[in-house]
N, C-alpha and C positions, 0 to 999 in steps of 0.2 A: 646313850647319854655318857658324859663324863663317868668314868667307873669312879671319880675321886668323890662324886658329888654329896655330899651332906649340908642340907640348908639349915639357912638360922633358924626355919621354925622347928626343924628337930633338934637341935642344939638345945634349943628350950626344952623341948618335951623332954630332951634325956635330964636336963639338969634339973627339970620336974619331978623327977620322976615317971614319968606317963607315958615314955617310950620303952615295949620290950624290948629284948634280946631281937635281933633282925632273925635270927635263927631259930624262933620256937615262942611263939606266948600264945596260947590260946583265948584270950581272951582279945588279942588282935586277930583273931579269925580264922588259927591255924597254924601251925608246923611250917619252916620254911625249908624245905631239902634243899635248895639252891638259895645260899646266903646273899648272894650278888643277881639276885634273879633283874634285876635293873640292865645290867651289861648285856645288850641284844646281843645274840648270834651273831650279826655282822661283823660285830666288831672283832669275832678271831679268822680271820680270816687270813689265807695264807696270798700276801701281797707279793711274793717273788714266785715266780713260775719257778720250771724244772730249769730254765736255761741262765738264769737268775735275773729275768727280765721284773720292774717293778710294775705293778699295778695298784692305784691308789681310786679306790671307791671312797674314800676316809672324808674327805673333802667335801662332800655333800653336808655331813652332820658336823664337822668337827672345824671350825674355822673361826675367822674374829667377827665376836658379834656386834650387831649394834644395839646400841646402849635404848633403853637400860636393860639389857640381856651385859649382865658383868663378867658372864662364862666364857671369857677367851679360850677356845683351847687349836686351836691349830695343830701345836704340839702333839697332840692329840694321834695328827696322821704319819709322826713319824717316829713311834713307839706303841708297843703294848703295856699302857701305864697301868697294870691291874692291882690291885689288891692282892694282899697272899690268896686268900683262899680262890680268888677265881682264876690262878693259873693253873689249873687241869679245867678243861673245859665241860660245862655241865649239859649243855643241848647235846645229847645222847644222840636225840632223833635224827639229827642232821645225820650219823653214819648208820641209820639203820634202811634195809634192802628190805623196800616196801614192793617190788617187782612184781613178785608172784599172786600178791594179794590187790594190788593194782590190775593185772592181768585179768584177774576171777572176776572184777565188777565188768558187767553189761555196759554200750553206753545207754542201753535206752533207760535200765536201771537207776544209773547217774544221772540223766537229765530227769526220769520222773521228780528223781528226788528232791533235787537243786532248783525245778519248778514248782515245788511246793512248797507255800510258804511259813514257815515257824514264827511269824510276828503278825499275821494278818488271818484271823478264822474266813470263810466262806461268804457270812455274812456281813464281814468288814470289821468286826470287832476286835479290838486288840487282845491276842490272846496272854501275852506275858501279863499286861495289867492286869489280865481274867485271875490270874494264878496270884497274883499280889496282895492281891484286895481280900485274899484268904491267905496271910501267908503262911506256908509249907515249915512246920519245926523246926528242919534245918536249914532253914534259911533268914530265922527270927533269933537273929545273935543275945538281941537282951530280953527276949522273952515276953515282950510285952502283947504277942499276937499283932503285933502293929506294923506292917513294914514301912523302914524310916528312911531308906533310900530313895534314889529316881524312881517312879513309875512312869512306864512307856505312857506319851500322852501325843504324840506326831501320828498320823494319818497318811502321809505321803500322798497326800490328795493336794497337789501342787494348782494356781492360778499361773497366771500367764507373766505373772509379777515375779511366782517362785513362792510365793508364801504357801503353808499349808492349811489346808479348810477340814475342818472338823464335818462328819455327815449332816449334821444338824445344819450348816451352814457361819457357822463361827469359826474366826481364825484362830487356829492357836497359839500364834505366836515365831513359830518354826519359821523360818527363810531358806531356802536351799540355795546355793551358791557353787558354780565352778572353780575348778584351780587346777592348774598346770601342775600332775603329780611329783613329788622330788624323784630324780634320776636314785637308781637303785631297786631293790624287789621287792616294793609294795607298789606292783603295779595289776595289771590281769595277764602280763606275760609270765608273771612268778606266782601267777593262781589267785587272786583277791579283783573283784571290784568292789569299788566304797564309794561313798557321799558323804560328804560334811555339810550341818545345817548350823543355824546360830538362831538363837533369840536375846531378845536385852529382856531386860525387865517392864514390868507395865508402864512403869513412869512416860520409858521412854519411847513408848506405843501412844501416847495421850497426849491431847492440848492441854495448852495452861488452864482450863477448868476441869482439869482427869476426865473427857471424855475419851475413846479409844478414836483413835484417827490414823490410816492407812499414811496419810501423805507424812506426817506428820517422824510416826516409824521410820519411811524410806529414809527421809533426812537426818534422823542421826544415824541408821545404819553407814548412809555415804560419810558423817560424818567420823562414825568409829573408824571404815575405811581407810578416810585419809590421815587417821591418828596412826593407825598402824604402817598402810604400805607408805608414810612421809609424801603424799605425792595430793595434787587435786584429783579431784575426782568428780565425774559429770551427773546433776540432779537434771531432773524434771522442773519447768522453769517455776520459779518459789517468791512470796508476795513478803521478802524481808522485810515490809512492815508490818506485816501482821506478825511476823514472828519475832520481831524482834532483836532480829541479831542479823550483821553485814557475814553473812557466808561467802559471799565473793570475796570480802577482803577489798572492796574497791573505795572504804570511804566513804559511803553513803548508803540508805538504803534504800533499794530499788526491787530489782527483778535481777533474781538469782540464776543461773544457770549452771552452776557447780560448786563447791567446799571448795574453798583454797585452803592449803593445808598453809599455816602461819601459827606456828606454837614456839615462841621462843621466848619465856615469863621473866625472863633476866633483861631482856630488850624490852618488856613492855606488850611485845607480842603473844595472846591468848586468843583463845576459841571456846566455845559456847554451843551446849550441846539448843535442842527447841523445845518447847514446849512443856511440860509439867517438869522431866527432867531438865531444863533450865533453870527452874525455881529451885528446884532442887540443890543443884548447882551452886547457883548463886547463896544458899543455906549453909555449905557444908556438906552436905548427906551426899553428892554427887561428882566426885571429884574425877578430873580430867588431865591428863596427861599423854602427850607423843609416847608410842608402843607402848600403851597399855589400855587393856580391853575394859568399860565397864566394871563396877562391882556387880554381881549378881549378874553379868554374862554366862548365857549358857549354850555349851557346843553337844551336836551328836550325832554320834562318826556308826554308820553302819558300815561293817565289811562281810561281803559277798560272796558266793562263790562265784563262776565263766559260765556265762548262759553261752550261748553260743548256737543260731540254727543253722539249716542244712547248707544252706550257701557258704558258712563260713563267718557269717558276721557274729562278731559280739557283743554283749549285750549285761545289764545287770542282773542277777541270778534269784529268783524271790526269796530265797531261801535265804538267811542270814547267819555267818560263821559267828559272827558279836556281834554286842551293840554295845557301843560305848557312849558314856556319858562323861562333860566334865563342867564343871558350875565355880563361878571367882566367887571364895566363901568371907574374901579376906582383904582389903585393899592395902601395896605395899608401894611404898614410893619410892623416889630412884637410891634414894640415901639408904631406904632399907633392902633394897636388893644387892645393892654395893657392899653394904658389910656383911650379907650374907654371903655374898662371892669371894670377899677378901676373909672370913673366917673358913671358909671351905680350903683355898689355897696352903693358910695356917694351918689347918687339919691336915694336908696333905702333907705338908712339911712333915708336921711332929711324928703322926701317926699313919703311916704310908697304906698301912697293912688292915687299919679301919674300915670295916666297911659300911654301909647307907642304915640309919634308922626308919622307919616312917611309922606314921601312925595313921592307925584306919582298921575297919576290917570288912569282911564282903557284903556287909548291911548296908553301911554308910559310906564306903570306896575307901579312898588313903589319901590324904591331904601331900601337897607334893613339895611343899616349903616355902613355894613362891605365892599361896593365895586361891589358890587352887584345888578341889576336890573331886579326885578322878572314881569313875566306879565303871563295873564293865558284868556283862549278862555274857554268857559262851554256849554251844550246843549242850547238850546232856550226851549221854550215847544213843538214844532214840532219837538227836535230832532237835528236840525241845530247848529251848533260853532257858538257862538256870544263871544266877547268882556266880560268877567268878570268884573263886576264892581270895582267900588273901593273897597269897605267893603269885596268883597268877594275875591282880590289880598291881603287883609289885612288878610287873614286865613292861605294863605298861608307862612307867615311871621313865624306862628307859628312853622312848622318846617325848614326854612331856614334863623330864625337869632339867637338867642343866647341860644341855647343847649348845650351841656356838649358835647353829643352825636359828632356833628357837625364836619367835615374838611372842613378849608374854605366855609362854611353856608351851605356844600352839604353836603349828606346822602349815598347813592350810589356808587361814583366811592372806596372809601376808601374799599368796600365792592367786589372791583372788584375780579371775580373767577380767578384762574390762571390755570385751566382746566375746561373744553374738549375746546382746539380749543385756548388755548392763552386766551379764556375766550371773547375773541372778535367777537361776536356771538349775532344775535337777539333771540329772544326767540321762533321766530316762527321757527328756523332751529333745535331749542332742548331748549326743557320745563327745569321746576325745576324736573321730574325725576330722579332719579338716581344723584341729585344735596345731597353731604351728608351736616351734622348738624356740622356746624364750630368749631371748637377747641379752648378755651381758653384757656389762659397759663396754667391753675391748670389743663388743661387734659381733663376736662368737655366739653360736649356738648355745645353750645350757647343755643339752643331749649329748652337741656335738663335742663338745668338749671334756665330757663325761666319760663320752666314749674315745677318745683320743688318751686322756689319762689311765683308763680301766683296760680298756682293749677287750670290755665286755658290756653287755648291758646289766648286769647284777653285780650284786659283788661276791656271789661264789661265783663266776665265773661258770656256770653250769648250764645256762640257757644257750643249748649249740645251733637254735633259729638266729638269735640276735647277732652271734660270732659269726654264722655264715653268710647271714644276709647283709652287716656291717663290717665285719674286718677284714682285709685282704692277709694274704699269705705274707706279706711283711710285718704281719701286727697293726697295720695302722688303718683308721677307716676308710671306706670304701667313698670316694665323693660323689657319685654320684646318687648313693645308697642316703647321701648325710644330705642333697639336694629335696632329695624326697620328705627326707624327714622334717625341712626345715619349713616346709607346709604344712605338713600331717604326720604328728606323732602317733598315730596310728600305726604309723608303718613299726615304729619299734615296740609300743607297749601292748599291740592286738598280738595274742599267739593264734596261729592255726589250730584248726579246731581240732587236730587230733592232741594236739599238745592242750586245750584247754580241757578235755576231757580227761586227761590222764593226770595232770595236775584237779582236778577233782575228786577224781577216786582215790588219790593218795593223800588229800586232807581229809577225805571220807575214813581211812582207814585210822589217823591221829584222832578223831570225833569217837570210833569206834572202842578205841586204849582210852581215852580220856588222860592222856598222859601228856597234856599241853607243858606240865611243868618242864618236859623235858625237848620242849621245841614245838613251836608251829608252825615252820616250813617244811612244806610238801613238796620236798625234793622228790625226783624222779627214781635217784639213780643213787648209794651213798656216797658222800659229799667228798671230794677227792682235795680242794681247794679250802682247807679249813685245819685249822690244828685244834690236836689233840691236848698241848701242853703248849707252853709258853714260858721263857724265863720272865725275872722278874726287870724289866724295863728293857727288853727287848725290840732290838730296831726290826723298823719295818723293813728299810730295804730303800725306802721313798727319804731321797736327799733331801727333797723343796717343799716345804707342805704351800701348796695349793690355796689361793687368793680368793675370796671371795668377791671380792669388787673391781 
């Protein structure tokens, strides 16, 4: 994220009083050893080689956003704009030589283990919920024996739609959906595979008499869709008189075969979610807007370990590193996200050296300023989902609040595929295979382009599969290497399987320290491409920051 970022709703909470010290309040859920724990690791990374060649991974997260995302930072990619206290760099773990302890795991050890799953008992039962529903001391922040966060309630028991079915035979609401992951190492070449799910709320599951209706659901999800990627998008054909509302956008109601995306309320031009959330709607209680998700949207992101079997394929890992959760607790409109961006700016100005408030703690997650309420479950050292702590909900802040990158604080849906399948698909019914390298407006690759900027596929530069099978000996990619890819990104984000096993046992051994505070990449090797210190607005190296569109 922006290391500047402070939202208006902390702003408030500080001039509340209601927001600790970022550095210690126990009654926000714990001690923070890393004050700027928001500033991913990626971001110190050392963008000039030894020969003082630039390399800009920056550009992925750090660019000019669209509105109403008011976090421009481009800037971003050609300076270390930190805070005082985070120029000494606090991810420890990145230079620590996990080798020898790497070495000592078996693989057959590391697949038992990563085959076995910590969210699903034998009998199909969700085991975190098991543990909830009595919840454990330390993990009952105000005591009430009550726990008041997410409880796991998805099944990953997927229809052919994508939705998830409860055993009983009820949906829960869950949708799983694909997307073209962001270029950079949250992929399964840098050790993670994940899924993102979404659900709306009931409303918007129900016909205008609240009964529950599958068709009903599809059509505002297409509709959320087209709010967010600005673009149509294709339904199942739809009886717009019974619903109500011209989805085509053609001036009459007929038979619908896709959202026209037409939200421009200054011309006249509006859109209209269906059914019970319609009335709603049309109430007040449901309000709509271009790039921004529902109130009471809910997302949740499990990340993985590399399954991987003997031939070499890869695969999702049952086992789960997190599970994250994130729910809109809040609705902020474009005027209130603008002045939370232009007092962030102000902040930067006055007080450079500032760093992020937030409020939450690992019961209830950490609200993230935009509307949003993030919480997150991690292994224990046996393996098991526990409760994230505070400082370690405060990491994930760094990619779901103030990035350039961002829609409405998510990463993901914007990225949704619109093939094979509607793109409404887990990933366990079909991988990233055969998934091609996305198009930017100038025609280019997304990957390829990534990799012509980086001259690597991460941004520490450390994955030496990706460098040898994409870079030639002049630094620059390999085209016939970038032809493949532009079919099947596979070719760049599957690691071989000796590299998916040994990127296993080396988050196995970070599970082991339970020292997430102090980095969750499972580097191989210590990190050679990353600084240890940083001056204060120190240039990258990178003249041009890099365009989004």
């Amino acid at each position: 994220m922006s290391p500047r970022f402070v939202s208006s709703l902390v702003f408030a909470l500080t001039a509340a009083g209601l927001a600790g010290p970022a550095f210690g309040d126990s009654s926000l859920g714990g001690f923070l050893h890393n004050r700027t724990a928001y500033i991913p690791p990626q971001c110190y990374t050392k963008t000039l080689d030894d020969v003082g060649r630039a390399h800009n991974p920056c550009f992925t997260c750090h660019l000019r956003a669209r509105r109403p995302n008011f976090i421009n930072d481009p800037d971003l990619q050609l300076s270390y704009a930190f805070p005082g206290p985070a120029l000494s760099n606090p991810w420890s773990n990145l230079f620590e030589d996990r080798r020898g302890r790497v070495a000592a795991i078996g693989d057959e050890e590391i697949l038992s283990y990563i085959r076995t799953s910590n969210y699903q008992a034998p009998d199909g039962s969700l085991i975190l919920a098991g543990r909830l529903a009595d919840v454990p001391p330390g993990w009952d922040v105000d005591g009430d024996g009550i726990w008041g966060g997410y409880t796991p309630d998805c099944h990953f028991r997927f229809d052919d739609a994508g939705f998830d079915i409860a055993p009983d035979g009820t949906p829960t609401g869950w949708r799983a959906f694909a997307y073209t992951p962001l270029p950079g190492s949250f992929s399964p070449a840098s050790g993670s595979t994940d899924d993102v799910l979404i659900r709306l709320p009931e409303a918007y599951r129900q016909n205008a008499s609240g009964e529950p209706d599958q068709a009903i659901y599809e059509i505002n999800l297409a509709i959320v869709e087209a709010l967010i990627a600005r673009r149509d998008v294709s339904i199942a054909p739809a009886d717009e008189k019974g619903l109500g509302v011209d989805l085509d956008r053609n001036g009459s109601l007929g038979t619908a075969e896709k959202v026209v995306f037409d939200w421009a309320p200054l011309k006249g031009h509006d859109m209209s979610y269906v059914g019970r959330a319609r009335t709603l709607q049309e109430e007040g209680k449901a309000p709509l807007a271009a790039g921004l998700f529902p109130l009471g949207t809910e997302f949740l992101h499990t990340v993985r370990y590399v399954d991987v079997d003997d031939a070499g394929e890869v695969r999702m890992a049952a086992r789960l590193k997190e599970l994250r959760y994130m729910r809109k607790t809040a609705w902020q409109t474009y005027a209130d996200l603008e002045d939370g961006a232009l007092e962030e700016i102000k902040e930067d100005h006055d007080f450079p050296d500032r760093v992020s408030l937030f409020d939450g703690n690992r019961e209830v997650g950490i609200a993230n300023g935009t509307g949003w309420r993030l919480q997150g479950f991690i292994e224990d050292r046996d393996g098991a989902l526990r409760p994230q702590s505070f400082e370690e909900t405060v990491f994930c802040i760094g990619c779901h609040g103030g990035i350039g990158v961002n829609d409405d604080s998510t990463l993901a849906f914007a990225r949704k595929l619109e093939k094979p399948f509607g793109g409404w698909f887990h990933w366990s019914r079909h991988g990233l295979r055969g998934i091609p390298d996305p198009k930017r407006p100038d025609g280019s690759g997304e990957y390829a382009r990534y990799l012509a900027e980086n001259g690597a596929g991460d941004e520490f530069r450390d994955n030496a599969e990706i460098i040898q099978a994409f870079i030639g000996e002049d630094g620059k990619p390999d085209e016939a290497a970038l032809a493949a890819m532009a079919e099947d990104l596979a070719t760049i984000l599957y690691p071989s399987r000796a590299r998916a096993l040994a990127l296993n046992k080396a988050y196995r051994t970070i599970v082991m320290d339970q020292d997430f505070v102090k980095g969750r990449d499972p580097n191989l090797a210590p990190a050679v491409n990353v600084h240890r210190e940083v001056e204060i607005d120190e240039e990258t190296g990178i003249k041009e920051a890099v365009a989004r569109w």
